[in-house]
BABAPA-914145 format. One record per residue (C-alpha): x, y, z; residue in three letters. Coordinates in steps of 0.25 Angstrom, whole numbers, padded with zeros to 4 digits, always signed. Each point is the difference from the previous one (the first is absolute). Example, Ala and Ser with C-alpha at 12.3 -4.5 7.8 and 13.67 -1.06 7.14 Angstrom:
! residues 2
+0049-0018+0031ala +0006+0014-0002ser 
END
This chain:
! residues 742
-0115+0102-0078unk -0012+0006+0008unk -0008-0005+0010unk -0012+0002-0011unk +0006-0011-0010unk +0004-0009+0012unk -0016-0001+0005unk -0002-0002-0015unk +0009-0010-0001unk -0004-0008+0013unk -0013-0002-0005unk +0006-0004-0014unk +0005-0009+0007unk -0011-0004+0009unk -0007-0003-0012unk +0009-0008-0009unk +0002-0010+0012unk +0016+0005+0002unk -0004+0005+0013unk +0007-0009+0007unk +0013+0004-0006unk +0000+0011+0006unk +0009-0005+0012unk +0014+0002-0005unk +0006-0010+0005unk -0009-0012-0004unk +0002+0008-0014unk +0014-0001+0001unk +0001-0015+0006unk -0010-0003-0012unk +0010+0007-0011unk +0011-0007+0006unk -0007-0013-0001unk -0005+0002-0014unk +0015+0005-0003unk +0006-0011+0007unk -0011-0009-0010unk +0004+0007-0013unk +0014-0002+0002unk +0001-0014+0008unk +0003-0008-0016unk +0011+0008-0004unk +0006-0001+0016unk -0002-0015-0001unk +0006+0001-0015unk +0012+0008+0004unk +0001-0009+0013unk +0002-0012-0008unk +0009+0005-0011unk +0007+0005+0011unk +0001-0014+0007unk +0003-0005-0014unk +0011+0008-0001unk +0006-0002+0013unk -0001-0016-0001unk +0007+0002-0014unk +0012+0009+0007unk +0002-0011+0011unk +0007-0008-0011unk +0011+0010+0000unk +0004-0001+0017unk +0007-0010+0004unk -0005-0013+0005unk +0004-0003+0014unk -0003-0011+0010unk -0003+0002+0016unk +0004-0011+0011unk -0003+0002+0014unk +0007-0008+0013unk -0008+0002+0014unk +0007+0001+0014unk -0006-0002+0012unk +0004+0004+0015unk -0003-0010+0010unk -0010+0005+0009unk +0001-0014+0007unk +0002+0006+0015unk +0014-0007+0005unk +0000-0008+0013unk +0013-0005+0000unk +0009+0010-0001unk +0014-0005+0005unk +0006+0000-0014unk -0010+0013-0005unk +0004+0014+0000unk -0003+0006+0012unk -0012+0008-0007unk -0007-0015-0001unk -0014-0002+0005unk -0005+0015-0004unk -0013-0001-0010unk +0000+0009-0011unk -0006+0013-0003unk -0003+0008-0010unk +0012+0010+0002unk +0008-0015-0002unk -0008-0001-0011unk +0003+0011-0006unk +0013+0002+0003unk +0004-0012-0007unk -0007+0003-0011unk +0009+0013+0000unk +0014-0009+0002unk -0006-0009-0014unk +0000+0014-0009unk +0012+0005+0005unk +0010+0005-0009unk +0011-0008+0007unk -0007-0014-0002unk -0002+0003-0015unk +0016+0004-0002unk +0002-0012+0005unk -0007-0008-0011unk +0005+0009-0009unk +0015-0003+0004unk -0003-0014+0002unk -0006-0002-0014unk +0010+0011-0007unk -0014+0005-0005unk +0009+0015-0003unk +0005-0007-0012unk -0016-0004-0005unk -0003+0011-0010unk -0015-0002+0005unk +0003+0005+0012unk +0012+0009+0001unk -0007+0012-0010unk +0006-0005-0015unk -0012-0007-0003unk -0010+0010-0008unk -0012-0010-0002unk -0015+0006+0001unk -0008-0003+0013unk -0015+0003+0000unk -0003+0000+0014unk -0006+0015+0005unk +0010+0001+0011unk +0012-0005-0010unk -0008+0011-0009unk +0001+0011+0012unk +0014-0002+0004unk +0005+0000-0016unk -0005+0014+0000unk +0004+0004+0012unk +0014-0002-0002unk -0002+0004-0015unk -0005+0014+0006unk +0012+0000+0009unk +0009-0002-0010unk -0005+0011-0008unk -0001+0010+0010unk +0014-0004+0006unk +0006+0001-0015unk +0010-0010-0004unk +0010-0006+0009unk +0003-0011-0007unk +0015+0002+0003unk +0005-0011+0009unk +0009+0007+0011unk +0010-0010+0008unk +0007-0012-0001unk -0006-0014-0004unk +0000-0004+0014unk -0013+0013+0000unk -0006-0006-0011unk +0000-0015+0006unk -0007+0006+0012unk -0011+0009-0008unk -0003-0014-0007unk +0000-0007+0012unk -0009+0011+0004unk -0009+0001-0012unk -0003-0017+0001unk -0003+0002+0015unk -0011+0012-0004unk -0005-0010-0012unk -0001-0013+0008unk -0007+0010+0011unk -0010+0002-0010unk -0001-0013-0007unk -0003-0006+0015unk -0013+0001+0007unk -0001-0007+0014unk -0012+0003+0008unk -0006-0007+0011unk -0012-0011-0003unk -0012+0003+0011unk +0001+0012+0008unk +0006-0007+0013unk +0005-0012-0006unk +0015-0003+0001unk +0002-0004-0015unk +0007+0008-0010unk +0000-0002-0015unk +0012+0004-0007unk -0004+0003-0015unk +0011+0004-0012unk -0002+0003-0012unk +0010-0002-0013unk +0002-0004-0015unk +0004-0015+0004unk -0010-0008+0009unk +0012-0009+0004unk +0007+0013+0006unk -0014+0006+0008unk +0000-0013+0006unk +0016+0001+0004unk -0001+0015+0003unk -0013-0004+0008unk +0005-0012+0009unk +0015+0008+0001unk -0009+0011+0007unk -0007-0010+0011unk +0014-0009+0001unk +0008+0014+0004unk -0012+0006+0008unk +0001-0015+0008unk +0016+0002+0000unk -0002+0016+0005unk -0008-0005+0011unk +0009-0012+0007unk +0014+0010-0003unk -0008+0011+0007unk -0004-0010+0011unk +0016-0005+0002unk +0005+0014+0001unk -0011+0001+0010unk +0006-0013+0006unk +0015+0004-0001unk -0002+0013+0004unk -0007-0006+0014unk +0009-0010+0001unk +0012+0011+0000unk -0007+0007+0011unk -0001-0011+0007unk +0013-0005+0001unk +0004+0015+0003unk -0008+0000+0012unk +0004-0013+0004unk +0014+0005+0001unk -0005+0012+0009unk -0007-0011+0007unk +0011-0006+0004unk +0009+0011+0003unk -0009+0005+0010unk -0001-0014+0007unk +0015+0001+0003unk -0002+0012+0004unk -0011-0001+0010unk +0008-0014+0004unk +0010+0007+0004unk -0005+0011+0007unk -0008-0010+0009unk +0014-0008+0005unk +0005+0016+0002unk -0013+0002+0008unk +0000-0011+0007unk +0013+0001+0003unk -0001+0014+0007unk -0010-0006+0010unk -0002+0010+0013unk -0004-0011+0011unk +0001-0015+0001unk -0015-0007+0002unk +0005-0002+0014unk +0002+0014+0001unk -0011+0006-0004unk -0010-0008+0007unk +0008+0004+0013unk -0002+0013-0004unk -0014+0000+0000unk -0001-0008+0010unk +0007+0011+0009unk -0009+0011-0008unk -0012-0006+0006unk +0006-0001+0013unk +0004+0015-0001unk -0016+0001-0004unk -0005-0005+0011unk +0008+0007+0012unk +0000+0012-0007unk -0016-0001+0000unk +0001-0006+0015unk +0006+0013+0004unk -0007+0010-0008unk -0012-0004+0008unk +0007+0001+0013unk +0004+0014-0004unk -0012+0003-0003unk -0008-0004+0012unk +0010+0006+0008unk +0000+0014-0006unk -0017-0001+0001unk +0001-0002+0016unk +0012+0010+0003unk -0009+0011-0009unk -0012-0003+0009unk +0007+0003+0013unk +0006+0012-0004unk -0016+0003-0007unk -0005-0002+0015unk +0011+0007+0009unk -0001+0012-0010unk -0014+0000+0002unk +0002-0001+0016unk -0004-0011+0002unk +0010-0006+0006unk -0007-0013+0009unk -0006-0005-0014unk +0015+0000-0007unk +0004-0006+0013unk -0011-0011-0001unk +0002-0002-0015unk +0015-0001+0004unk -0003-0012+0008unk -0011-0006-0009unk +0011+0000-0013unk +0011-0006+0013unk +0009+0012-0001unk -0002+0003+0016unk -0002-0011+0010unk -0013-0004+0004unk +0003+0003+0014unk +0003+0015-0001unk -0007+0009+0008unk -0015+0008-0003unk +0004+0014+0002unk +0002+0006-0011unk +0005+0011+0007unk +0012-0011+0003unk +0014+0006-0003unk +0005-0014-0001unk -0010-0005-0009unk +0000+0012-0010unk +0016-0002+0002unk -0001-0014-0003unk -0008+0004-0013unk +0009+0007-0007unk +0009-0009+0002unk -0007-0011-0007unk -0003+0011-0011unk +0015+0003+0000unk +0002-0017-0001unk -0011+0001-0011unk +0006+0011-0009unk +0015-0009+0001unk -0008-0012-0006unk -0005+0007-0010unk +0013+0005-0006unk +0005-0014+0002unk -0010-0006-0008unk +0000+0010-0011unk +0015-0002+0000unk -0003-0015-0002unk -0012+0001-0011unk +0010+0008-0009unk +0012-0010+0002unk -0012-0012-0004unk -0003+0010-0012unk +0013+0002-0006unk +0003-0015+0001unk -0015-0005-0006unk +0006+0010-0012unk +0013-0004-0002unk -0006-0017-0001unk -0010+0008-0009unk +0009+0005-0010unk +0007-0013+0000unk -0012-0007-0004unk -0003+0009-0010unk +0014-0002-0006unk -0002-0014-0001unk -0011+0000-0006unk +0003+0011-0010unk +0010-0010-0005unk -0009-0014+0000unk -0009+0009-0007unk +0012+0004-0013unk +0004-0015+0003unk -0015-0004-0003unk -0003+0010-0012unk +0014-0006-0006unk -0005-0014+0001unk -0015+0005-0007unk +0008+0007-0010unk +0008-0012-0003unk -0012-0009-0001unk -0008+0007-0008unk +0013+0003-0010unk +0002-0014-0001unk -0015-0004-0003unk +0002+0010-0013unk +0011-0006-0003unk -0005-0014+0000unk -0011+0006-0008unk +0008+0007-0011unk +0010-0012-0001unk -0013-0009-0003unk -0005+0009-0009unk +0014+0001-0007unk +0000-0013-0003unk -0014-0001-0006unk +0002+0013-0008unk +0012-0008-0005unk -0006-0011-0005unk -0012+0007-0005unk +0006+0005-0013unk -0002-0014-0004unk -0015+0001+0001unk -0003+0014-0004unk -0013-0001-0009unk -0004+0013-0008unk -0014+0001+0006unk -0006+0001-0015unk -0001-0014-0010unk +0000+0001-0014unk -0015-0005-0002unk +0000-0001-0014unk +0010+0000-0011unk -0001+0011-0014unk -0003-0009-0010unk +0002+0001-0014unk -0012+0008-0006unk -0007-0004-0014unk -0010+0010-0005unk +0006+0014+0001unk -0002+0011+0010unk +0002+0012-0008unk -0006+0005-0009unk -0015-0002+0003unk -0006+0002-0012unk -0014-0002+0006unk +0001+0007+0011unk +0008+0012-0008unk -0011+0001-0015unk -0012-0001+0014unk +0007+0010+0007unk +0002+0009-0010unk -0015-0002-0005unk -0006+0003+0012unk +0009+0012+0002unk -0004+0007-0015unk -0014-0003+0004unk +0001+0007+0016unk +0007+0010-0008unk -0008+0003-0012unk -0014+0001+0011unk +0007+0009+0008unk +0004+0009-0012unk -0013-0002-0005unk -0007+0005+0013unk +0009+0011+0002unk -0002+0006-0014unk -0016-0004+0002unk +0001+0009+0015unk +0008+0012-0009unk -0005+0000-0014unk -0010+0012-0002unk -0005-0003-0014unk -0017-0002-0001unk -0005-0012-0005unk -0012-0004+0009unk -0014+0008-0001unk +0003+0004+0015unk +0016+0004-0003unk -0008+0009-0010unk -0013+0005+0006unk +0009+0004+0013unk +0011+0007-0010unk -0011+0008-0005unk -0012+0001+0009unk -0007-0003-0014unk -0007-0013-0002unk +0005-0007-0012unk -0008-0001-0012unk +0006-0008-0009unk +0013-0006-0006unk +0005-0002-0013unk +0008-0013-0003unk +0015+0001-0004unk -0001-0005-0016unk +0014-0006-0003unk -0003-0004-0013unk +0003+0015-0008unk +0001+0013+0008unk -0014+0006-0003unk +0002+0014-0001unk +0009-0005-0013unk -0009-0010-0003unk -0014+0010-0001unk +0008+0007-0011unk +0006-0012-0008unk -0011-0009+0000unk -0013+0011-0004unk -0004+0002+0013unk -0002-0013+0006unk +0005-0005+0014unk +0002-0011+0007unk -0016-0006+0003unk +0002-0004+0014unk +0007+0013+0002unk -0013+0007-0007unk -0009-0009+0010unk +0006+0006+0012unk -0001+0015-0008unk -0015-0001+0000unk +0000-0005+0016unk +0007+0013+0003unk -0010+0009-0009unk -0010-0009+0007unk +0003+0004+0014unk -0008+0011+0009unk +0012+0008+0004unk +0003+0004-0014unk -0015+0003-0003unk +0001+0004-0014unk -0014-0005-0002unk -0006+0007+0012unk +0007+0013-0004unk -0007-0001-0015unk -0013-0002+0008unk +0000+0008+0011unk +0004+0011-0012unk +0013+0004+0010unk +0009+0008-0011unk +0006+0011+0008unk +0013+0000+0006unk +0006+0002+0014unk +0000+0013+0008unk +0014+0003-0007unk -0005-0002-0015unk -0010+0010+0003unk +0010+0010+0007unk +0008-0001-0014unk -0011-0001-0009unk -0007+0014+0005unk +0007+0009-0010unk +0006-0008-0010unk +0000+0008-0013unk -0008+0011+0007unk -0012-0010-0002unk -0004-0001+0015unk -0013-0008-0004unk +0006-0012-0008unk -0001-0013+0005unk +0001-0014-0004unk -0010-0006-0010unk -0012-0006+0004unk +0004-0014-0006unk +0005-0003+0014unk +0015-0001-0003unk +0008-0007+0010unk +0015+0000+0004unk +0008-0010+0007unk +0014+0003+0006unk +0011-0012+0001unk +0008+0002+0010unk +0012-0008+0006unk +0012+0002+0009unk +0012-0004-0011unk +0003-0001-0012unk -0003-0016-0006unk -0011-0001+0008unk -0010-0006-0012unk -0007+0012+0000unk +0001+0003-0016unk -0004-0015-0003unk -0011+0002+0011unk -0005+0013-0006unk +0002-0006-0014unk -0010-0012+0005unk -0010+0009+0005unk -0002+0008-0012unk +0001-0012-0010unk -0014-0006+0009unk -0005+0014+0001unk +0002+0002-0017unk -0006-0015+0000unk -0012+0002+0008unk -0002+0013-0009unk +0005+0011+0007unk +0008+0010-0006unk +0011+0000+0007unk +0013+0008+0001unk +0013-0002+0007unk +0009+0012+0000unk +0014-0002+0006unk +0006+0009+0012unk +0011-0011+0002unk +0011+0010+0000unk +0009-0009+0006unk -0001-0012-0005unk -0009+0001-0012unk -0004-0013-0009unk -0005+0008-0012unk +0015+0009-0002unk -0003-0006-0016unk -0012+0004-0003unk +0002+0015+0002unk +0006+0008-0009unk +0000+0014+0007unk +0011+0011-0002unk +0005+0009+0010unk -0008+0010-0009unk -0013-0008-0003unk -0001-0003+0015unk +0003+0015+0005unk -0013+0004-0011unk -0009-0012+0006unk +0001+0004+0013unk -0003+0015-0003unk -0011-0006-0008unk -0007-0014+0007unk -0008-0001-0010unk +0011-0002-0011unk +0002-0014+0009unk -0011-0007-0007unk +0008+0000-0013unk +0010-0010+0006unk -0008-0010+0006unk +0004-0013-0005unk -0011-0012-0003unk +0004-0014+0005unk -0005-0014-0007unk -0010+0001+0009unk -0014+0006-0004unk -0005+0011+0009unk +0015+0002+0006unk +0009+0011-0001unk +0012+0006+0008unk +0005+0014-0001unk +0015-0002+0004unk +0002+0012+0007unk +0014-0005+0008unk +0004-0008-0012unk +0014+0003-0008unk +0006+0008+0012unk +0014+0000-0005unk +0004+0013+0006unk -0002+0007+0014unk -0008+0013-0007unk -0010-0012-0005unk -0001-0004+0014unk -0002+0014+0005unk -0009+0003-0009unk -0009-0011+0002unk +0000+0000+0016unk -0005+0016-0001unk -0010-0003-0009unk -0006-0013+0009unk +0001+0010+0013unk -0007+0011-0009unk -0015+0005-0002unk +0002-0003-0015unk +0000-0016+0002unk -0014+0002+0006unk -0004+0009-0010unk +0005-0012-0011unk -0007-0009+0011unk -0013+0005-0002unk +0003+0001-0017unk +0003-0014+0002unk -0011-0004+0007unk -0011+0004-0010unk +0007-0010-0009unk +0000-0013+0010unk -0006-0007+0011unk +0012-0006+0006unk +0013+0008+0002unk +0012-0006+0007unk +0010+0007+0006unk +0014-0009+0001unk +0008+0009+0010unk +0014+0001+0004unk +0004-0010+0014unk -0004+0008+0011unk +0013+0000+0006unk +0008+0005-0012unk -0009+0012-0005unk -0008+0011+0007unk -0011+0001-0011unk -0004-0014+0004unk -0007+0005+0012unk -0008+0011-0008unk -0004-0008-0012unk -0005-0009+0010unk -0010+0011+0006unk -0007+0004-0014unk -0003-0015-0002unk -0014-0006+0005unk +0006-0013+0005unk +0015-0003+0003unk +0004-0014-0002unk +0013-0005+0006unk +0009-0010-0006unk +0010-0007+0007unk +0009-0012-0004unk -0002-0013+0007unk +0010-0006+0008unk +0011+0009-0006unk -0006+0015+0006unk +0006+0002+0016unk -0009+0006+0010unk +0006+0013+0004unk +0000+0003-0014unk -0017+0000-0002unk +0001+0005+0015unk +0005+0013-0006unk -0008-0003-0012unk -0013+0003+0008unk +0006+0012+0008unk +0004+0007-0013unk -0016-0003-0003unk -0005+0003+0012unk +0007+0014+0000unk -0008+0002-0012unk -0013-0003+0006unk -0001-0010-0008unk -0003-0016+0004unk +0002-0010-0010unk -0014-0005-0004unk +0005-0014-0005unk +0014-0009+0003unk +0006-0010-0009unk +0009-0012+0000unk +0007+0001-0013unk +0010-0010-0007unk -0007-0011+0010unk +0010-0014-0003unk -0013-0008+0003unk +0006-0015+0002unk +0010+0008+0010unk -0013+0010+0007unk -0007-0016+0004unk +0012+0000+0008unk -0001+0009+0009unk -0012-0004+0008unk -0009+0012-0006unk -0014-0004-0008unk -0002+0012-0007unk +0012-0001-0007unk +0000-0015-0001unk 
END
């Protein structure tokens, strides 16, 4: 389509008030809505025989009955716990909730039923029942297994003894009693469970349903006990070990005590004598010490020379008498001196001989002391060990003896709150529920199919589905008659047509864009640039033209076959004959022509028309109608040579040349053309018309087909001057949300 008939049709558009439709998507949400609209009473119709049929097909499953036993855990904090598990006193959680709500769909505690009740040998429920069960997840799992039957092949064949096939029965009742159980928690943080089964008989969900809550109690106090036998037995082990190591540790304190190094006695003499030792040891260091100071001083001074101040510092420390004489140059004094110094030396070895006897004995009391307190401190650990050893064994003895009586007062920790009673009004099935669901689900179904064939259809039914096709405003339409096909009817009936399809004949006539009126007025007889291209040397007669009558010629176009463009084409010329114009409708249709039984051409009588155009006139037909005739040029093409023939002589400058014959001899001349997309001549007998008028079939023509339409047009240089709806359903057009065509 070109930008040229895209501005034309924008102000079309503008014009007839459609310019708001121009946003795709509000033109798409508004054709889904009107869609959803046209087909809301047959959804709603086919949702209720749907629901109908569904409630009748309930009658067929089986009636079963549901009962449902609740158990809650106690949540009641214990404060007393001497006769309670040692867990007592915890609150729950939701972990604790949760896991018991694991431990009451455990397949354990539903073999128990199952054994309990011997519910193997109950066809419901081990596998040899075949009634029908309604329910979408029995629905689901039916096919499943069907499938997996079908794609495992047949196994059928029973493999084993009978022993294997008592425990795949046994098997297939605990699956089935799985599925016929529901137990779910009531609240989310509440600690009360509902236990609900299903079965044929309401007596035995009640029994299947309080069997379930009696053995989840039962499973709870066994699995305490084991708890308590099992603490119990390690108890009495350790108890034992107890024991064992209280002899022991009795025995190693009379060993110990026994083995004792020193008497009370004894040891307080020898620490009295260690202290003793202390003290002259300590008495004598000191002497040493001062000693050792005043001998090295005198020998400081006399090795300095100074020999009077060692002898005064001799008398001072009372090593020289006081007496002695003041020359230091005395012999008798310095004699005297070294004397004492010699006197001083000799105590100095005697003392250091003493310090190291005083040393060794203050070790040897030492390292008695420390032997006898190495052994009072094995002594004392023995005794702590001994204590503490018999306070556990107190202790585990008490809680023996408790743990012993407490099997008599184990409680489960869960109560049975409410019993499965025997139901009245059946469970399954829920026809109701089932005829309501199934309605509502053909309604969702048939608006989402209708919405997705609304979003993908490409046929044109609204004046905007068209004018965008085309770029071509739309003119008119022409109403489907459903009474007699009118092509069929013109010929049978003398001519007449259906009155309202008459009515809408003269509206088209009526309309601007086919201007048949204006053409006569303005006096506009010639052809296009191509008509005048062929007609420059037909015959060798370069100066003929058309007559000045002002004949005009209309080309129908469409882009298939079955588009009403015959019918349409008859229409025009009936109301042109009417209006007393002579009119003349030649047929082109080479493909799908309507008017095969009123030719009567040969192979030869058609090769001599065509080499003589003139000779055409002799086999135009006259219809019922006054003023109407058609030359069926395409008529009777039984044979590919016809059909050759005839599409030559269309693309050929003799055509124009019987044009321009014909055209002294009428005021109307309408050309019905082959579809656009099935000849190539269509394009060319397009371009020698004065107006082209496009037909295409309502809500039946797809839009890529008149997209290609309009580029096999527009490659021609040729733009459709007027665009109709043909074979418009007019009750269904209201429909659609479009006023022109309602």
């Amino acid at each position: 389509m070109t930008d040229q008939y895209r501005r034309g049709l924008d102000v079309e558009l503008s014009g007839t008030g459609l310019a708001s439709a121009g946003d795709p998507e509000l033109r798409t949400l508004s054709n889904i809505a009107w869609a959803i609209r046209r087909s809301l009473p047959w959804i709603i119709a086919m949702g209720f025989v749907g629901a109908v049929i569904a409630y009748i097909f309930t009658y067929t499953s089986d009636t079963r009955y549901t009962s449902s036993a609740k158990v809650m855990m106690e949540t009641r904090v214990q404060t007393e716990t001497q006769f309670t598990p040692y867990v007592s006193g915890l609150p729950l959680s939701l972990t604790s909730l949760e896991s018991e709500l694991e431990l009451l769909r455990s397949t354990d505690l539903i073999e128990g039923v199952v054994d309990r009740m011997q519910l193997y040998l109950d066809p419901e429920f081990s596998g040899e029942d075949t009634s029908i069960n309604l329910s979408p997840i029995a629905l689901a799992r039916s096919l499943k297994n069907s499938l997996v039957d079908a794609l495992s092949g047949d196994n059928d064949e029973v493999v084993g003894s009978d022993s294997s096939a008592e425990e795949l029965a046994r098997e297939t009742t605990i699956e089935n009693l799985l599925k016929s159980t529901r137990i779910e928690q009531i609240g989310d943080i509440s600690a009360v469970y509902q236990i609900r089964v299903t079965a044929k008989s309401p007596q035995k969900a009640a029994d299947i349903a309080n069997s379930l809550a009696s053995e989840y109690l039962s499973n709870l106090t066994t699995m305490k006990r084991n708890d308590l036998v099992q603490s119990q037995s390690w108890l009495t082990t350790r108890i034992g070990h107890l024991r064992d190591d209280l002899n022991k540790l009795s025995s190693d304190l009379e060993t110990h005590s026994i083995e004792i190094p020193y008497s009370p006695d004894e040891y307080a003499t020898i620490k009295a004598q260690r202290i003793k030792a202390e003290r002259r040891a300590q008495l004598v260091e000191n002497e040493l010490a001062r000693i050792k100071e005043q001998t090295s001083a005198i020998h400081t001074l006399r090795a300095q020379g100074k020999s009077q101040e060692a002898i005064d510092f001799a008398k001072k420390i009372g090593l020289l008498p006081p007496d002695l004489g003041q020359d230091p140059n005395t012999e008798e004094a310095l004699k005297r001196l070294s004397a004492a110094q010699d006197i001083a030396e000799k105590r100095v070895e005697q003392l250091d001989d003493q310090l190291n006897d005083l040393n060794r004995s203050i070790e040897v009391f030492r390292a008695q002391q420390a032997e006898q307190v190495q052994h009072d401190s094995v002594t004392k650990r023995i005794e702590n060990e001994i204590l503490v050893t018999e306070a556990i064994y107190r202790d585990f003895v008490s809680q023996l003896g408790r743990r012993a009586e407490q099997g008599d007062y184990l409680d489960a920790g869960a109560h049975l709150i409410e019993r499965a009673r025997v139901s009245v009004d059946p469970s399954e099935p829920k026809r109701s529920q089932t005829s309501i669901g199934v309605m509502f689900m053909i309604i969702f179904a048939g608006l989402g199919w209708t919405v997705m064939r609304e979003i993908f259809q490409k046929r044109l039914r609204t004046t905007y589905e068209f004018e965008g096709a085309t770029g071509v405003k739309l003119s008119a339409i022409l109403p489907e008659i459903k009474n007699a096909p009118q092509f069929e009817a013109f010929f049978t009936n003398d001519g007449k047509l259906d009155p309202e399809f008459v009515r809408y004949g003269k509206k088209l006539l009526a309309s601007s864009d086919v201007g048949l009126r204006s053409l006569r007025q303005q006096g506009e007889p010639s052809f296009s640039q191509a008509v005048e291209f062929f007609s420059k040397s037909l015959d060798g007669k370069p100066n003929q033209s058309f007559s000045n009558n002002g004949c005009v010629i209309f080309s129908g176009a469409s882009a298939l076959p079955d588009e009403g463009k015959t019918s349409s084409l008859l229409l025009i010329g009936s109301v042109c004959a009417k209006t007393k114009f002579r009119t003349l409708i030649i047929d082109c249709d080479t493909v799908a022509s309507a008017y095969r039984d009123l030719s009567k051409l040969s192979v030869d009588e058609l090769k001599y028309c065509t080499a003589n155009p003139s000779s055409f006139q002799e086999h135009i037909v006259a219809t019922p109608q006054d003023g109407l005739d058609i030359l069926p040029l395409a008529g009777n093409l039984d044979s590919e040579t016809k059909v050759s023939l005839v599409e030559e002589f269309l693309r050929s400058p003799a055509f124009i040349n019987l044009l321009i014959t014909l055209s002294d001899m009428y005021e109307v001349i309408l050309l019905d053309t082959p579809p656009l997309l099935a000849a190539v001549e269509s394009a060319y007998l397009s371009q020698i018309s004065q107006r082209v008028i496009l037909f295409t079939r309502w809500n039946d023509t797809h839009r890529n087909s008149v997209f290609q339409a309009i580029r096999e047009l527009e490659n021609a240089d040729v733009r459709p001057a007027a665009l109709v709806a043909t074979r418009v359903d007019l009750k269904r057009a209201k429909k659609y949300g479009d006023p022109n065509l309602g």
